[in-house]
N, C-alpha and C positions, 0 to 999 in steps of 0.2 A: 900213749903213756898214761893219758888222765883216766882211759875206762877201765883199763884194768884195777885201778886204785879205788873210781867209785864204785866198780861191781861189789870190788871187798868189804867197803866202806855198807853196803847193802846188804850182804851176805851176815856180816858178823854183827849187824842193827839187829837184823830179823832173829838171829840165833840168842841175844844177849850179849854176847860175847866180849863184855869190854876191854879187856887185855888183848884181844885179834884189834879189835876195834880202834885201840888208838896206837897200834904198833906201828905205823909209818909216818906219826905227827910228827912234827919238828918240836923239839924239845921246849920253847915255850908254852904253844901252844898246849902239850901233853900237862905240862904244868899245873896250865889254867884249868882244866877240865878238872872238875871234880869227880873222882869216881862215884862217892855216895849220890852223886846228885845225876850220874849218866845213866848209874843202874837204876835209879828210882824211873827214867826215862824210860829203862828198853821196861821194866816192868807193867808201868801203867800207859803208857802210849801203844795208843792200837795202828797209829802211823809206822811208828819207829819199828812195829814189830810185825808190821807185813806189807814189806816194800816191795815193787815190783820189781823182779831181775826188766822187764820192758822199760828200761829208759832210753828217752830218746837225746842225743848231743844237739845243743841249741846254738854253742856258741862258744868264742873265747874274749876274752880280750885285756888288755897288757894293761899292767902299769907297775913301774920300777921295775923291783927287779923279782916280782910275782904276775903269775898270770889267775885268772879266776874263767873255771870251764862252768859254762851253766848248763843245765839238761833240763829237761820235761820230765817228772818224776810222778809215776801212778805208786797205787793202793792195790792191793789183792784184795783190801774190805774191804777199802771206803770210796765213793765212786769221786771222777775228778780225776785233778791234776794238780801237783806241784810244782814250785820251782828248786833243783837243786843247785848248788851252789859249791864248789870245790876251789880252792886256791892253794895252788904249788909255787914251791920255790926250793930253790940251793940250800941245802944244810951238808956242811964240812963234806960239798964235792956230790949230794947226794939228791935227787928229787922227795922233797917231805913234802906233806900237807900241813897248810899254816892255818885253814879255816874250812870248816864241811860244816853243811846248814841243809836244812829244807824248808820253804817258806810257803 
């Protein structure tokens, strides 16, 4: 359930795409994100904007009543590795994303 969410979460980074991009947030979360400040992101981030579809699943692990799925997250420029970070949870019966990061 969590790859298909962060492949999109990748897909519409790399694209700019910010309306794809936070359409399965849980609605606080969608809240907090500032649009002017996510597009200034996919703009000027050469991370944000050439992520590898090659990510690798590292992990999960629980607490209440979210889990947080972490991956191994490459670059198409930039050589390396990151850490990605995704936390799901229940919204009104539904799987949303409460936090997506890459560190």
């Amino acid at each position: 359930m969590a790859d298909p969410m962060w492949r999109d979460l990748l897909k519409h980074s790399n694209e700019g795409k910010y309306g794809e991009f936070v359409r399965k947030f849980a609605r606080p979360f969608a809240l907090a994100m500032n649009e002017v400040a996510v597009n200034h992101q996919f703009a000027n981030s050469e991370l944000a904007r050439n992520l590898s579809e090659d990510a690798d699943y590292l992990g999960i692990i629980r607490r209440g009543e979210h889990v947080t799925v972490l991956y191994r997250q490459r670059s198409t420029k930039k050589p390396g590795e990151w850490l990605g970070r995704l936390v799901l949870g229940y919204e009104d019966g539904e799987v949303r994303i409460f936090a997506a990061s890459i560190f």
